[in-house]
N, C-alpha and C positions, 0 to 999 in steps of 0.2 A: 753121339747123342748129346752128350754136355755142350757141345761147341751151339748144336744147334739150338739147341735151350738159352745159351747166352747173347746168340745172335736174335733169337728172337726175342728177348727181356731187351734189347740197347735195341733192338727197331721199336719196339713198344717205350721206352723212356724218352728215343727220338720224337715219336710221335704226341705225346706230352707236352715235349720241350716245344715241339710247333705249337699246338695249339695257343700255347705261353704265349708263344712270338707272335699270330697272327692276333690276341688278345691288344698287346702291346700298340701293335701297329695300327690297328682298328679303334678300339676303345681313345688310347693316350695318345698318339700320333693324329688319325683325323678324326676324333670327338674333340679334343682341345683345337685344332686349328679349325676345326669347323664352327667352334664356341668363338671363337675368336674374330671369325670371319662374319660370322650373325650378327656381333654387338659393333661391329664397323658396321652393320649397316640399322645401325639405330635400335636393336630388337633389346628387351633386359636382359639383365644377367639371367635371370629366373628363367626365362621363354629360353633364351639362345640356349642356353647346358640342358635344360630338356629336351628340345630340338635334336641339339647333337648327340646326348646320350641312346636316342631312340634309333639314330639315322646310322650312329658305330656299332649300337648290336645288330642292328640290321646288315651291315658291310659285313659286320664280323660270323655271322650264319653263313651269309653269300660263301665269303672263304671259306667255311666249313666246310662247303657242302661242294667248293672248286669250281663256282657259278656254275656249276651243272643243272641245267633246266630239269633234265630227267631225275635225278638226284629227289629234287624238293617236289616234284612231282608224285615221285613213289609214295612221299612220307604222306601228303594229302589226299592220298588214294581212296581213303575210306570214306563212305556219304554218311552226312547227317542225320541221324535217326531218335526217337524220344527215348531209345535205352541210351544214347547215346550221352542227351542232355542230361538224365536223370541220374546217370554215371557221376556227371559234373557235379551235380545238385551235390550227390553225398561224398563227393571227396573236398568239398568248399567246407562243408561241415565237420569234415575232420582238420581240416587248413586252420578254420574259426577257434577248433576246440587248440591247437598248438597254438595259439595266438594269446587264447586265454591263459591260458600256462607261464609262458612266456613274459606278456604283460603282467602278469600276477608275481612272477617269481622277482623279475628284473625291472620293470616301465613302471610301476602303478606310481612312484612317486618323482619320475623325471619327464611326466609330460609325454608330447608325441613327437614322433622324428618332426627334425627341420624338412626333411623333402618330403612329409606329410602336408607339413604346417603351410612351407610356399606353395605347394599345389593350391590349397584351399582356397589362402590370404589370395591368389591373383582369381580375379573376379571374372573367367573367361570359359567359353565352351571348351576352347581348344587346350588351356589348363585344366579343368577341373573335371571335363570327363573323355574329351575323343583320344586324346594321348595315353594317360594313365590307365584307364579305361578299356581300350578297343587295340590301339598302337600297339603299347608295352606290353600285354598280353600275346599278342600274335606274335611281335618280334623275340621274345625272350623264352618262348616254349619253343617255335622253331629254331631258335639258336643252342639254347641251353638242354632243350631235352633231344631232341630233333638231329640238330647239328654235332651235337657230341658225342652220340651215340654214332651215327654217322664215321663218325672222323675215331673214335675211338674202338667201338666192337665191330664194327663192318670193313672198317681198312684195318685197322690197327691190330684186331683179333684179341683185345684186351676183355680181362675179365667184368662180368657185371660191376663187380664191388668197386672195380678200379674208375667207371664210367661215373658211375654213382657220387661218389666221395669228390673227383677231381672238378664235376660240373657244378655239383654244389656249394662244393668253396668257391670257386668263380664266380658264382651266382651270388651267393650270399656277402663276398666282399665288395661288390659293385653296389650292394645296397649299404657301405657302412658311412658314416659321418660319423666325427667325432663325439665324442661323451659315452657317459654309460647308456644312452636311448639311441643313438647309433650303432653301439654293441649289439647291445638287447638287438635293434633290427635287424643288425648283419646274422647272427645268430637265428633269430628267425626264419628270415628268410633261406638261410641255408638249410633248415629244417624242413621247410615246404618245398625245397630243390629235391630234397631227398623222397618227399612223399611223390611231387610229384616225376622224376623220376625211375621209382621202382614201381607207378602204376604205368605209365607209357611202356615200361619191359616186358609188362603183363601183359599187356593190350594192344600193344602196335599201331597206337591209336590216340593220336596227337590232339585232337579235337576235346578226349576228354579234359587235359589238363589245361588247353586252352579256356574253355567254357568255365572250370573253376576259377582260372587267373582272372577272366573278368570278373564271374561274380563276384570274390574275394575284393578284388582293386573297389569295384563299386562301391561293395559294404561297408567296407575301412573306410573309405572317402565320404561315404552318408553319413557313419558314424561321428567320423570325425568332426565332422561339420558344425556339429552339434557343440564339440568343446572347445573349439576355436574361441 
């Protein structure tokens, strides 16, 4: 009994330790050579790292999920419906209200994230709302809630809490820059990995937190507009 207790904690720590690697290789191996490869062909630094930011979580779901068609097919299974949307509606509003907290506790006096600010400052559709907006929302719920889940409780047999905690730090360090207002957002954001997370466990039901991520993105991006 012990052995097989221990064999199955170092297949689940295995399993971690990939996700790490396939983080690694997707995000920092081709989001950086793929940044790389955009601004040799004339794009800015701005355009090119959000390009590939968007294009390595996307690779890095794929790997989650072992480019299995059927895999990411099961997760979209469920249709669109107005409980569905309204689902979104009131967990945007719990996202908003940890936002407020957050900016109150830690931001009110350091301004807004830099990967807020260059969204806005570049004067373009494809910055300031189909990326942030529509992209980043579909890519990063199917990776981070979708794909983890996937890769952690369905293969890995790992506990909720374990699924929960390891995709939100993931999530939430991919959002940090430096300063105390890159804190503040890494922090954040890992707080809303967590809500949205423990509703996708409840619900089996990917759409909701997608629907919030955009509203969310939106509203921040409207707002922000305003203090630019």
């Amino acid at each position: 009994m012990k052995l097989a207790r221990k064999n199955s904690l170092l297949i689940k720590i295995g399993y971690a330790i990939y996700v790490i690697a396939l983080l690694v290789l997707s995000i920092f191996v081709f989001g950086v050579g793929l940044t790389w490869f955009l601004q040799t062909l004339g794009l800015s630094p701005t355009i090119s790292g959000t390009l590939s930011s968007q294009m390595s979580i996307v690779i890095y779901g794929l790997l989650l999920f072992h480019f299995d068609k059927e895999n990411i097919l099961n997760v979209l299974k469920n249709k669109l419906s107005f409980k569905i949307l309204w689902d979104g509606v009131k967990i945007t509003i719990i996202v908003l209200i940890i936002n407020v907290i957050i900016s109150t506790l830690l931001m009110q006096s350091s301004g807004l994230p830099e990967q807020t600010k260059s969204v806005i400052e570049k004067n373009s559709f494809l910055m300031t709302f189909f990326l942030p907006v529509i992209v980043a929302p579909l890519a990063e719920e199917l990776t981070f809630r979708a794909g983890f889940k996937f890769m952690l409780i369905d293969k890995a047999e790992c506990k909720p809490v374990s699924y929960i905690i390891l995709s939100s730090l993931i999530f939430g360090f991919l959002h940090w820059s430096p300063g105390i207002t890159g804190l503040a957002h890494m922090l954040l954001t890992g707080l809303i990995g967590i809500t949205y997370n423990i509703i996708y466990l409840k619900t089996d039901n990917i759409y909701i937190s997608i629907i919030s991520h955009m509203l969310y993105n939106g509203l921040v991006l409207t707002v922000a507009s305003f203090l630019v």
